[in-house]
C-alpha positions in Angstrom: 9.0 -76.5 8.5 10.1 -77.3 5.1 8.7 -76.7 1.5 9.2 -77.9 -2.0 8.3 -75.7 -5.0 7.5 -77.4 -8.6 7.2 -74.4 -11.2 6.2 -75.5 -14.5 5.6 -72.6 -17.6 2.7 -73.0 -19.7 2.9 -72.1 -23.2 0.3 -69.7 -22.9 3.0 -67.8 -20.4 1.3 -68.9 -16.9 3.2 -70.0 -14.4 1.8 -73.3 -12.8 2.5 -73.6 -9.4 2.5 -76.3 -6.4 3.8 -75.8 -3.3 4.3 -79.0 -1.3 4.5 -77.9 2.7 5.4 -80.1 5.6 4.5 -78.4 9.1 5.8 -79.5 12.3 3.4 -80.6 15.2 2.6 -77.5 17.4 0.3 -74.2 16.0 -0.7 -73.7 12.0 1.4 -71.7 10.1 0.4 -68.1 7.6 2.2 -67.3 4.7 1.4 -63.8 2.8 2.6 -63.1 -0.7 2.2 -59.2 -1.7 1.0 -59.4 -5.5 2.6 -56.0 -6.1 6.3 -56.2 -5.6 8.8 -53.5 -6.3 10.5 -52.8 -9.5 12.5 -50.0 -9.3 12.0 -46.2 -8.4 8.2 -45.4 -8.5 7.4 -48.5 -10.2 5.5 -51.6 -9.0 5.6 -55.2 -10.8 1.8 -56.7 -10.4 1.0 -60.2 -10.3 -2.6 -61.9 -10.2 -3.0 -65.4 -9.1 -5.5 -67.6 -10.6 -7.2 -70.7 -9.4 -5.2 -71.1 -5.7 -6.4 -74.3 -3.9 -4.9 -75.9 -1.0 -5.2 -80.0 -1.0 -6.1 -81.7 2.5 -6.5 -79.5 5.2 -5.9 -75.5 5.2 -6.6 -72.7 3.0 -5.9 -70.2 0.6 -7.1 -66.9 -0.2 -6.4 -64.3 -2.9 -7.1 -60.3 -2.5 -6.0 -57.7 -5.2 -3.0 -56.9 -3.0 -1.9 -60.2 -2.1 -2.3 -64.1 -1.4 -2.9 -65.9 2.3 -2.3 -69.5 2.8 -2.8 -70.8 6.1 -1.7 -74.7 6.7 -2.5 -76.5 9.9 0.2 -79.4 11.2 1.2 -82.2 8.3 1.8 -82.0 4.4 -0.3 -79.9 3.0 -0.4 -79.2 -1.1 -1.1 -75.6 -2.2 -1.7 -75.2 -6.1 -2.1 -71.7 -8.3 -1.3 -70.2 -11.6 0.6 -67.1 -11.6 -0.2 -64.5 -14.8 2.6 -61.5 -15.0 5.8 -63.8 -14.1 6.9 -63.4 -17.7 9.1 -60.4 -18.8 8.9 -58.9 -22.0 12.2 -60.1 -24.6 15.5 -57.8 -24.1 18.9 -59.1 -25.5 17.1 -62.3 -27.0 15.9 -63.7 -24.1 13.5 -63.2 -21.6 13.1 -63.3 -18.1 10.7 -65.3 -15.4 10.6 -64.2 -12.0 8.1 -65.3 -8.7 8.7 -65.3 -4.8 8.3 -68.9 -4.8 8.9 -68.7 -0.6 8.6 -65.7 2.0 6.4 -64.4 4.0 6.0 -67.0 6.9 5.7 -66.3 10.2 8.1 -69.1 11.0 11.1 -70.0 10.0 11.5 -72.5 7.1 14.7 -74.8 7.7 14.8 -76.1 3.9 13.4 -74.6 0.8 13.3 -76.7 -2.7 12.6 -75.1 -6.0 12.0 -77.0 -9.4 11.3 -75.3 -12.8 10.1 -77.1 -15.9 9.9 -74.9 -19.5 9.2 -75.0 -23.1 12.7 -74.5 -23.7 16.1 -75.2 -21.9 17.1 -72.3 -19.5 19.8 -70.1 -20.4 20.9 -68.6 -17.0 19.3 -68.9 -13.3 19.3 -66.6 -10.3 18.2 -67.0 -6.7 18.1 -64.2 -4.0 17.1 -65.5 -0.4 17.3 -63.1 2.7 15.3 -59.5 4.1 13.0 -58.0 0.8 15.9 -55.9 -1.4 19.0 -58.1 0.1 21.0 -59.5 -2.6 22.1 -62.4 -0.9 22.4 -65.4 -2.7 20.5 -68.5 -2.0 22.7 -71.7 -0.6 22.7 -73.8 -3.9 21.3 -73.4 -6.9 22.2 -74.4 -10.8 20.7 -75.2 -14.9 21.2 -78.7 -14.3 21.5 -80.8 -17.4 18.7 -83.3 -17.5 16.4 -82.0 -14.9 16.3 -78.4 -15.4 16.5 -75.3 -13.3 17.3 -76.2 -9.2 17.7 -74.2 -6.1 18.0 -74.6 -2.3 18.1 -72.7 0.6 18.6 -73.4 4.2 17.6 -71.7 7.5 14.6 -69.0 5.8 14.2 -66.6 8.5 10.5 -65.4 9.6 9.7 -63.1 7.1 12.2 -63.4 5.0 11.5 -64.2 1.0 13.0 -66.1 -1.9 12.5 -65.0 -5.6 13.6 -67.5 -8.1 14.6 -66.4 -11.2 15.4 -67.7 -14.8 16.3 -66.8 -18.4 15.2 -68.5 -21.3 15.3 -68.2 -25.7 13.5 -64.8 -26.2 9.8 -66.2 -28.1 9.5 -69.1 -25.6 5.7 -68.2 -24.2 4.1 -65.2 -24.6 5.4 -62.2 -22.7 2.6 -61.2 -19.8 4.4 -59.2 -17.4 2.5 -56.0 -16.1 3.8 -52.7 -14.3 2.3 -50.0 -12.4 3.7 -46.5 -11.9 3.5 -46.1 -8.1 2.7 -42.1 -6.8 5.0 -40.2 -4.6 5.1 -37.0 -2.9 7.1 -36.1 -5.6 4.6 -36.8 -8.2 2.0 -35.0 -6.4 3.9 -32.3 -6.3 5.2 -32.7 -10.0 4.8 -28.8 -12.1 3.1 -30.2 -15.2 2.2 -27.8 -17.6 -1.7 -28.0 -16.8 -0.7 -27.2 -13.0 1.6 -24.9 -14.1 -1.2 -22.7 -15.9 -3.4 -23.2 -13.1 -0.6 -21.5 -10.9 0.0 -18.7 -13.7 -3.9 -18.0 -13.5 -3.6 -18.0 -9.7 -0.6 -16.0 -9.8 -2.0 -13.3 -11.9 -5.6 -13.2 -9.6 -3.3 -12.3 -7.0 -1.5 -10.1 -8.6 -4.2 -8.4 -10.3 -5.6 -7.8 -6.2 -2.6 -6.5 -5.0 -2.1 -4.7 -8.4 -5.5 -2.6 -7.5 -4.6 -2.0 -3.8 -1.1 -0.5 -5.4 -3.2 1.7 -7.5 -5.0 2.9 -4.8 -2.1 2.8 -2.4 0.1 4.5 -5.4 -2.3 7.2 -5.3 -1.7 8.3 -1.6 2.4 7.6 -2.4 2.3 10.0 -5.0 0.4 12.7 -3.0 2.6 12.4 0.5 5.9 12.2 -2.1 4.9 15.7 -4.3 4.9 18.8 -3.7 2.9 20.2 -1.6 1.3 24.0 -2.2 0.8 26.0 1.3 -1.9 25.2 3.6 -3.1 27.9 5.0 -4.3 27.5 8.6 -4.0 30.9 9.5 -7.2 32.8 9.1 -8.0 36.4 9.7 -11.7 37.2 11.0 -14.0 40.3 10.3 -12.5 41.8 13.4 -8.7 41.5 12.3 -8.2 38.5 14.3 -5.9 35.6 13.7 -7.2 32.6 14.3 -6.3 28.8 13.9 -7.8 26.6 11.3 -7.3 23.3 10.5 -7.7 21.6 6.7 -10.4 20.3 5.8 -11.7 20.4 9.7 -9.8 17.4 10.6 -9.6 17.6 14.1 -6.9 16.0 15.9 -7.8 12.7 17.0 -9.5 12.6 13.5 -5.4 13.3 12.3 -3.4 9.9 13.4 -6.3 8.0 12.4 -6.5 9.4 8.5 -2.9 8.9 8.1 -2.1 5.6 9.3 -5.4 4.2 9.6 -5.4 3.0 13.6 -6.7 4.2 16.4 -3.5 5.0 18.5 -3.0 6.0 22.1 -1.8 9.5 20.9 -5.3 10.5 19.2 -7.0 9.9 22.5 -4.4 11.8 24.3 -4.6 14.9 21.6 -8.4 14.7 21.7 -8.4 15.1 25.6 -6.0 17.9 25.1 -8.3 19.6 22.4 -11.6 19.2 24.8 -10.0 21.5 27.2 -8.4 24.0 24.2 -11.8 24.4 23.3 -13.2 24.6 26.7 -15.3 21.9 27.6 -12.9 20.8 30.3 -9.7 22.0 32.6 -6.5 20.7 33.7 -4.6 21.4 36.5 -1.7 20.4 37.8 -0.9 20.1 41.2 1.7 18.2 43.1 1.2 14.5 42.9 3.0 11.1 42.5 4.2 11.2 39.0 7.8 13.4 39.0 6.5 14.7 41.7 3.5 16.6 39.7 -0.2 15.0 39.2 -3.0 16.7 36.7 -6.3 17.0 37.6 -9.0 16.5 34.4 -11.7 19.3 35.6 -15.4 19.1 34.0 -16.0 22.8 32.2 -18.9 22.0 29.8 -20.8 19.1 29.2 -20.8 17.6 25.4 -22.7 19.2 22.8 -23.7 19.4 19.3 -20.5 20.7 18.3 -18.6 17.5 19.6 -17.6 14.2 17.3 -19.3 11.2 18.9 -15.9 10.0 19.0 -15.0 13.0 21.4 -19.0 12.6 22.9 -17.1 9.3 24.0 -14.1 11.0 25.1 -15.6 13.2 27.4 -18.1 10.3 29.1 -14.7 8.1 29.2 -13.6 10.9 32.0 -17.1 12.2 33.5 -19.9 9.8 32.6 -23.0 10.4 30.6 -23.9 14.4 30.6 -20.5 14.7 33.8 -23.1 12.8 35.6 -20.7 9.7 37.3 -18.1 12.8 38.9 -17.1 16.7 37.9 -12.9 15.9 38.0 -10.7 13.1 37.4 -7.1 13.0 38.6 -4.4 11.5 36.3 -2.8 8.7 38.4 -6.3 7.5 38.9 -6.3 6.8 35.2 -3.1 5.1 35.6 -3.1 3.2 39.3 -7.3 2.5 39.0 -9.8 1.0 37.1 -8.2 1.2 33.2 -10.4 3.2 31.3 -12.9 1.8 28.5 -11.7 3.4 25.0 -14.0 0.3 23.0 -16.5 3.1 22.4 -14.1 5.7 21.9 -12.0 3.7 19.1 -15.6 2.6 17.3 -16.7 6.2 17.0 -12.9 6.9 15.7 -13.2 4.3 12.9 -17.3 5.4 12.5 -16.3 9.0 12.3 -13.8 8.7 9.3 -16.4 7.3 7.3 -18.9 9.4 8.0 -16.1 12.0 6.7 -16.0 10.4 3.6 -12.3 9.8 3.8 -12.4 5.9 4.0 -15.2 4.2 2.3 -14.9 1.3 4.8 -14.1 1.4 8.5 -10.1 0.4 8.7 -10.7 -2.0 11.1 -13.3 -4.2 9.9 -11.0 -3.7 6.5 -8.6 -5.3 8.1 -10.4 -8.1 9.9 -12.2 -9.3 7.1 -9.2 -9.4 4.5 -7.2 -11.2 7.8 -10.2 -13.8 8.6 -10.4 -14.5 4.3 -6.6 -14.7 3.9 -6.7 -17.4 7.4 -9.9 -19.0 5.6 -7.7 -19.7 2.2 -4.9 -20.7 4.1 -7.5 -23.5 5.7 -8.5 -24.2 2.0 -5.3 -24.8 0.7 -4.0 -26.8 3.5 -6.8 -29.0 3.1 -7.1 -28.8 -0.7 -3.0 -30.0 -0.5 -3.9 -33.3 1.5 -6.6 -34.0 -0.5 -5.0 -33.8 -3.7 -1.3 -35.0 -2.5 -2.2 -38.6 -2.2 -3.7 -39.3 -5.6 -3.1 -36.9 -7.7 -0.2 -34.6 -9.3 -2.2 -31.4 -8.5 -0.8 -31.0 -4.6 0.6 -27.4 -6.1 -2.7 -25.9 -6.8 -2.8 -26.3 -3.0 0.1 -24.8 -2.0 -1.0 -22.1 -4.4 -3.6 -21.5 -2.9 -2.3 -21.5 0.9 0.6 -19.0 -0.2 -2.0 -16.5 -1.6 -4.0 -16.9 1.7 -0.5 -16.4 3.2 -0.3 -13.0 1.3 -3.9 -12.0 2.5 -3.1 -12.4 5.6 -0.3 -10.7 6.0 -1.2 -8.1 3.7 -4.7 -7.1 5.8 -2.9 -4.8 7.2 -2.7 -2.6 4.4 -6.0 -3.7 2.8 -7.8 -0.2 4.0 -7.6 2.7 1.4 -8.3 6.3 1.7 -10.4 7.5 -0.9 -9.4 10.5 -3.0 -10.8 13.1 -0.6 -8.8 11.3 2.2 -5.8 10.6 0.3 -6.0 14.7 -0.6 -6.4 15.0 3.0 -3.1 13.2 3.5 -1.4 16.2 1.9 -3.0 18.9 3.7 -1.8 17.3 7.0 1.8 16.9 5.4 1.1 20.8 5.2 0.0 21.6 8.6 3.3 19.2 9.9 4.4 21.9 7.9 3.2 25.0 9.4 4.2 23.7 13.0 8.0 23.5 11.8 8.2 26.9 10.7 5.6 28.8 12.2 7.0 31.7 13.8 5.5 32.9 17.5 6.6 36.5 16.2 4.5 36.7 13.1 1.0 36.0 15.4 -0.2 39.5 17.2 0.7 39.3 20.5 -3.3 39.6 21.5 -3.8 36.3 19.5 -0.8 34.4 20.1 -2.3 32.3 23.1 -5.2 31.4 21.3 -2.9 30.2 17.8 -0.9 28.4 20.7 -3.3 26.2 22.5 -5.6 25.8 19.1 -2.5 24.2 17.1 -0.8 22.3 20.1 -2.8 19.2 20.1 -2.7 19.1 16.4 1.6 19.1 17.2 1.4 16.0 20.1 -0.5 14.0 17.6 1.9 14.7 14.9 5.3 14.8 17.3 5.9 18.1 17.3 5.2 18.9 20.8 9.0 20.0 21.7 9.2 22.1 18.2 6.1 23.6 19.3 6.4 24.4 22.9 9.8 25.4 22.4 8.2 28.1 19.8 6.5 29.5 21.9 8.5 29.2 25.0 8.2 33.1 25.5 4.4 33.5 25.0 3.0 35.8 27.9 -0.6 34.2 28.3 -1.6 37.4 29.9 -1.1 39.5 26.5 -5.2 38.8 26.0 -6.0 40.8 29.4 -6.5 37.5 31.3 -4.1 35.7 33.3 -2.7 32.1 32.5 -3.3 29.6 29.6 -7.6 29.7 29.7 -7.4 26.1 29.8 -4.2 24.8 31.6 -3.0 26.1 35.3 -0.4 24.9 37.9 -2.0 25.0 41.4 0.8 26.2 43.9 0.2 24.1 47.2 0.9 27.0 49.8 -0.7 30.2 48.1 -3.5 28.6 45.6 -2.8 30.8 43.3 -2.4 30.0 39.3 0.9 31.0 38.2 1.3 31.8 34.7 5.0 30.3 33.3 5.2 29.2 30.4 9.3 27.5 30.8 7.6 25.7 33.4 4.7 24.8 31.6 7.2 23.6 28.6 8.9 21.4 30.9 5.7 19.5 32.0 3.0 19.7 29.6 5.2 16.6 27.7 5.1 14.5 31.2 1.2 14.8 31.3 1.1 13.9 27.3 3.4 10.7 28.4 1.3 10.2 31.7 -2.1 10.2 29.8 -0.2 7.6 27.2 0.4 5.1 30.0 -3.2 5.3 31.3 -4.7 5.2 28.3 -2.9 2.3 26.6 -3.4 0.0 29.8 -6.4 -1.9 28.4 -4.8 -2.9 25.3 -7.9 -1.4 23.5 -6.1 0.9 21.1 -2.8 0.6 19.4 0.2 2.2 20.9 3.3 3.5 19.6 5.9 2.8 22.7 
């Protein structure tokens, strides 16, 4: 195929143009000319065409983005005007430029170019190769008489030639237009307007975390001061000492006020209390685990005096009312069916509402602030495409995912206490207290057993079992006039008997509290602390 280019500039500044194209017997042949051309770094050159008509067979067709020829076998002539080859002035003269050839999709074996002007040309260029190559085309030159020439040999498919020349700035009117192409980096660009918009999104988060400080601040500043004595110590009408806790927080009620989960350890210390306060028994009898086993023995059933949490508890071992079975052995906790604690950690999150020391249940707290922190992360992953490939505004997005970001990460500490639970944080700080320097020898022998057992499952759910037991490692359970801890006994295989020793009772009281731990966090239901 072979094609000779006339160029002729108007004065008006269009550039007249007639392709004269000789295709070889065999298949027509499709040329496409982009109308927006590169320019340099986020800049685009646009060119319209005006007027395209193809003589004899063929046609031609012009879009905003770019013009289609398509010539059938022979000599075909393709006429158009180009508007925007004309540069504006710099230096004293100024510049015409048009891809007079490229975009075939077969190779042309010789290209001619002719340019006609107002006024003689001053200098001529012609590039001929890939789009962006620099290489040079095979001949070109001014001339003297006949103006502006070029030639090129062997066009490969697809590959362009842009013809270039320089004539007397004020030769036709300048008409040369330019586009600002957008980038990733323009929509991403921290204009003053987006950076305000981020300042105001910066300070709405801010502001929320600000208030969850305050109310966060307010429990720092009472778990960091001082502390006056708690007094959990009381002394009856009858001269008896007896246990009690602030504020009535009972044990599994403890772990959940002061870091705001239902762990493992609450349900273990609230199965411990039940039998303290005599609505069940545990014995322990040789078994599997260490060679010792406990059996969970059904005293009382639940009454009005119970939690609903601890209701829950208690039906959790023995069924509605003890009706599903009287006793319960340890490793069938661990080795059977795991145990269902959904009720049991519902009731736990209920019940320190209904206490008034959170004003929201710390779970749902944390659910909803971790669902609306995943839903803005959604938003501003979709707000950030949307605005990335049009506008400059892509930031606001990213704004918006990072605070989503923050909310999700920071729904776990969404939940606050409110003042009576935050003062309830430092009475427990208090009671830890008291079980560090509580002294065995400063409770009356006849009441020693009973301050014992009361405050032990207040120690497992605060970690001071060893502290505690070790306190106490001399108690003599039978200093009340009955025999034994009243709700703890070690069966002795050969003689039946209950044999009240408290080193031994030191040494395995922990290995039930770990046993229960194992059982009990088996469904995954409620947080543990291994």
């Amino acid at each position: 195929m072979t094609s000779d280019v006339s160029l002729k500039l108007e004065r008006d500044g269009k550039l007249s143009v007639t392709e004269r194209v000789t295709v070889p017997p065999g298949s027509e042949v499709h040329r496409t000319v982009p109308l927006r051309q590169a320019a340099g770094e986020d800049v685009d050159r646009v060119f319209d065409i005006r007027g395209a008509e193809v003589g004899g067979p063929g046609s031609a067709r012009v879009t905003d983005e770019r013009l289609e020829l398509t010539l059938p076998p022979g000599e075909s002539t393709v006429d158009y005007q180009v508007v925007g080859a004309v540069g504006d002035p710099q230096g004293g003269t100024q510049q015409v430029d048009w891809r007079v050839s490229g975009g075939w999709d077969v190779s042309v074996q010789r290209s001619r170019i002719s340019f006609i002007a107002p006024n003689p040309a001053q200098s001529i260029d012609c590039r001929a190769g890939p789009v962006g190559s620099d290489d040079k085309c095979t001949n070109f030159r001014i001339g003297t008489t006949r103006g502006p020439r070029a030639e090129h040999t062997e066009l490969a498919e697809g590959d362009r030639i842009d013809f270039s020349v320089e004539l007397p700035e004020g030769t036709v009117p300048a008409n040369a237009e330019f586009d600002e192409t957008f980038s990733l980096d323009d929509a991403f660009e921290l204009s003053p307007m987006v950076a305000a918009a981020l300042a105001a999104l910066g300070l709405l988060v801010i502001g929320g975390f600000g208030l969850l400080w305050y109310t966060r601040g307010r429990d720092a500043r009472v778990s960091s001061g001082d502390v006056g004595p708690v007094d959990v110590l009381m002394t009856d009408e009858q001269g008896n000492v007896r246990f009690a806790s602030p504020d009535g927080v009972l044990p599994g009620q403890v772990g959940t006020v002061i870091d705001e989960y239902v762990d493992v350890v609450d349900v273990t210390a609230t199965i411990i209390d039940l039998a303290v306060r005599n609505y069940l028994w545990i014995e322990e009898i040789p078994g599997q685990q260490q060679g010792r086993d406990w059996r969970i023995v059904l005293l009382n059933p639940p009454d009005e005096s119970l939690r609903s949490y601890e209701r829950a508890v208690h039906e959790m071992l023995f069924g509605v009312d003890g009706a599903e079975r009287d006793q319960v052995m340890v490793s069938r906790l661990r080795s059977g069916s795991a145990p269902d604690l959904t009720r049991v950690r519902d009731r736990m999150y209920s019940d320190v509402v209904a206490q008034r020391w959170f004003s929201r249940r710390p779970d749902s707290e944390r659910n909803l602030f971790w669902w609306l922190g995943l839903g803005v992360v959604a938003c501003g992953v979709v707000l950030t495409a949307a605005l990335a490939p049009t506008t400059s505004f892509a930031l606001l997005g990213i704004g918006v995912l990072v605070g989503g970001v923050a909310l999700t990460f920071g729904a776990r500490i969404m939940p606050a206490r409110t003042k009576r639970g935050s003062s309830l944080v430092a009475q427990v700080r208090g009671l830890r207290d008291y079980l560090r320097s509580a002294s065995a020898d400063s409770i009356p022998l006849t009441d020693r057993e009973m301050v014992f057992s009361r405050s032990l499952p207040y120690a497992v759910v605060l970690g001071e079992t060893e502290r505690w037991l070790g306190e106490f490692a001399e108690l003599d359970p039978a200093a009340d006039g009955t025999p034994g801890l009243y709700w703890y006994g070690e069966l002795v295989e050969r003689t039946g008997h209950v044999v009240p020793d408290m080193r031994r009772f030191r040494e395995h009281f922990p290995m039930l509290v770990s046993v229960l731990d194992d059982a009990l966090a088996r469904p995954g239901q409620v947080r543990s602390l291994r």
